[in-house]
C-alpha positions as MATLAB code, in Angstrom:
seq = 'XXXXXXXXXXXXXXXXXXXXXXXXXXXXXXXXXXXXXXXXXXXXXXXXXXXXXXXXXXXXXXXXXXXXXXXXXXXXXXXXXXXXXXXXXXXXXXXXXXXXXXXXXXXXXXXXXXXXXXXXXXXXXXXXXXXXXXXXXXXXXXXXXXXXXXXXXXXXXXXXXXXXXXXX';
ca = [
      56.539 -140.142   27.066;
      58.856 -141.748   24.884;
      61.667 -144.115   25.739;
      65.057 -142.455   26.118;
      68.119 -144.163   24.222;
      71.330 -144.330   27.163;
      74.623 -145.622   25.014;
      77.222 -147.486   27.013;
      80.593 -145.568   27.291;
      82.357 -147.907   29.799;
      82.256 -148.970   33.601;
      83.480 -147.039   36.582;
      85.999 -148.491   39.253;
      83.063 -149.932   41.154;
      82.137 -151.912   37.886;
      79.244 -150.235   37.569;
      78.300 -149.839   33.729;
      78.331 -145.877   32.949;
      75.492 -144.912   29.857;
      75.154 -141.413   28.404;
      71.768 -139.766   27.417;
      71.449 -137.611   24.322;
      71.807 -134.361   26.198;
      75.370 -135.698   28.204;
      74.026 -136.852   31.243;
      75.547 -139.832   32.539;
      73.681 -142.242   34.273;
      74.948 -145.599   36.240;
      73.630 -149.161   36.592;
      73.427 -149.663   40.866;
      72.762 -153.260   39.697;
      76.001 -153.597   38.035;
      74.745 -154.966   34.728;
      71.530 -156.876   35.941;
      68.827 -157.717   33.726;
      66.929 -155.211   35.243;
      69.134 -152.211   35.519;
      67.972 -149.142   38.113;
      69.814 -146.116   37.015;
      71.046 -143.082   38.955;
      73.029 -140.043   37.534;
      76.346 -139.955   38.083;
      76.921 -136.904   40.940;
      78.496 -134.047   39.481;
      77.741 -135.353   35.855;
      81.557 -137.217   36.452;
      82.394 -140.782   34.998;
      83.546 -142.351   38.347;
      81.310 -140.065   40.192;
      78.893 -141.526   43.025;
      75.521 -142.704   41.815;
      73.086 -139.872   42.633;
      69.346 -139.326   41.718;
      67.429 -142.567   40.329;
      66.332 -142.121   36.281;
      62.593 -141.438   35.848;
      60.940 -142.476   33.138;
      61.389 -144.979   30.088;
      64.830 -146.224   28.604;
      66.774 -148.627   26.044;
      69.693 -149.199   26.555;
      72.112 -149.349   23.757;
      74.804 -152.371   24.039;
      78.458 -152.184   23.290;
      79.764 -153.315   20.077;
      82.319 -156.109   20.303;
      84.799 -153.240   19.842;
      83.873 -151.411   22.723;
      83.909 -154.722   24.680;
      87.834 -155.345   23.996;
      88.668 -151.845   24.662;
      86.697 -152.057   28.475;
      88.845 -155.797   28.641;
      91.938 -154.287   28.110;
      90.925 -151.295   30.393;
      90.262 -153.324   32.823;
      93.339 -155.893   33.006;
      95.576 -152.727   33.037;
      93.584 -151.668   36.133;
      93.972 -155.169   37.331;
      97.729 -155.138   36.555;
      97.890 -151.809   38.721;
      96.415 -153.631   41.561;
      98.955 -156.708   40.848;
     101.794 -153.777   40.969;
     100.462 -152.131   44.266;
      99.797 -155.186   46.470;
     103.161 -156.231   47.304;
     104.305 -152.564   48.141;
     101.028 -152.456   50.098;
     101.622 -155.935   51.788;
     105.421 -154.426   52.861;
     103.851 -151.180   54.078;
     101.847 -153.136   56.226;
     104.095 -155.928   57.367;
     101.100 -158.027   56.793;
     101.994 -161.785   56.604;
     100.936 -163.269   53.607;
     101.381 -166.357   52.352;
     102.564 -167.176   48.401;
     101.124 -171.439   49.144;
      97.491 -171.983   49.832;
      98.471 -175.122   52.557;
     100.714 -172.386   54.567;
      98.644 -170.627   55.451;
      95.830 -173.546   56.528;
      93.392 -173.195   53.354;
      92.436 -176.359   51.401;
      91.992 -175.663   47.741;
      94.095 -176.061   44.554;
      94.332 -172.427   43.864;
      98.009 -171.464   43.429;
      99.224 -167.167   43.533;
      98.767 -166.561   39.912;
      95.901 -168.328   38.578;
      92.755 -166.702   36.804;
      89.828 -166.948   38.524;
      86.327 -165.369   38.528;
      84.787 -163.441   41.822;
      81.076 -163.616   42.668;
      80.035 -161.767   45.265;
      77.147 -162.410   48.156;
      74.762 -160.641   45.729;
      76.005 -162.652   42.548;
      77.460 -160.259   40.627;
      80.553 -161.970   38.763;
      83.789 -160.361   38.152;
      85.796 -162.308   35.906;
      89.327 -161.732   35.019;
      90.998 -161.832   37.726;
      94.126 -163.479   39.917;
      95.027 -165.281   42.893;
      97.578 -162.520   44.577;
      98.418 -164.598   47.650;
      96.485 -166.270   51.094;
      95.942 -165.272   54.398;
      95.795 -167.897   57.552;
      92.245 -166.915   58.722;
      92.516 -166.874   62.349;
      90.016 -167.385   65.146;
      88.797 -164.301   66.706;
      88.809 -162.762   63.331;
      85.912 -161.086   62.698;
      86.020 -162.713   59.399;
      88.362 -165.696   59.644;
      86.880 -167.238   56.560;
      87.965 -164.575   54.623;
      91.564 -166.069   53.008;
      92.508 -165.067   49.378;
      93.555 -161.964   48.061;
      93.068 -160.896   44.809;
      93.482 -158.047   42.416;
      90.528 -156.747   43.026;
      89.929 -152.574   43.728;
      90.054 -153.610   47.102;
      92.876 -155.811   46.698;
      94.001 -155.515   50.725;
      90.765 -157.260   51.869;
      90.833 -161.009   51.605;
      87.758 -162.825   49.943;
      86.448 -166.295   50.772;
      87.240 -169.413   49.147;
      83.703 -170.045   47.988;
      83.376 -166.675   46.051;
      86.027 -167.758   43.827;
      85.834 -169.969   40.750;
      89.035 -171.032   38.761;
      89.079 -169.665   35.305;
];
């Protein structure tokens, strides 16, 4: 059986990278861009559909050209930009207090609301790009009290720890 060539087209709101086969099929990267992708197809052959069945069989995996890689930058700072947009209407909503200085709300670090900074999460995957929406005072009793910056992240409402972050 011969390899099967999967082309890059972009990557889906769970920053999973999203490859097309010669016949259509899409077909995500669970790993989110590891160097040992697992692929699954993309339920309902949809772009931001749910990763479904794994791939069987051989692939390569054709790369983005440095074009395609500015368009999926821009792509995603306007999604990020959405998220900037959304969290103060969300933080309102919510009467959630939130606090615009890092020393406010208890939480040593020279991160200010506003600056770039890259996310790794407890698996390692890194998500750069992003920024420093506000902080939350991490109380005790919380179930996750270390959890105290927000950023524009898809799940922007959810505060991440301190340690996941790195300034850009």
């Amino acid at each position: 059986m011969s390899k099967i060539e999967l082309t890059f087209i972009g990557t889906d709101d769970w920053s999973r990278p999203v490859y097309r086969d010669p016949n259509g099929k899409l077909w995500k990267d669970v790993t989110l861009g590891s160097d040992i992708p697992r692929l699954c197809s993309a339920s309902g052959n949809d772009f931001d559909g749910e990763p479904d069945m794994p791939f069987r069989g051989e692939f390569e995996l054709k790369r983005p050209n440095v074009e395609v890689d500015e368009e999926l930058r821009r792509q995603r700072a306007e999604h990020n930009a959405r998220h900037r947009r959304e969290f103060p209407e969300w933080v309102k909503r919510r009467g959630i207090k939130v606090y615009a200085d890092a020393a406010e709300a208890g939480v040593e670090t020279s991160l200010k609301v506003g600056d770039k900074v890259t996310f790794t999460n407890d698996y390692g995957c890194v998500f750069e790009g992003h920024t420093v929406l506000g902080f939350h005072k991490g109380e005790p009793g919380e179930s996750l009290p270390e959890n105290v910056v927000y950023v524009d992240l898809d799940c922007y409402w959810f505060p991440i720890k301190l340690k996941n972050l790195t300034a850009e």
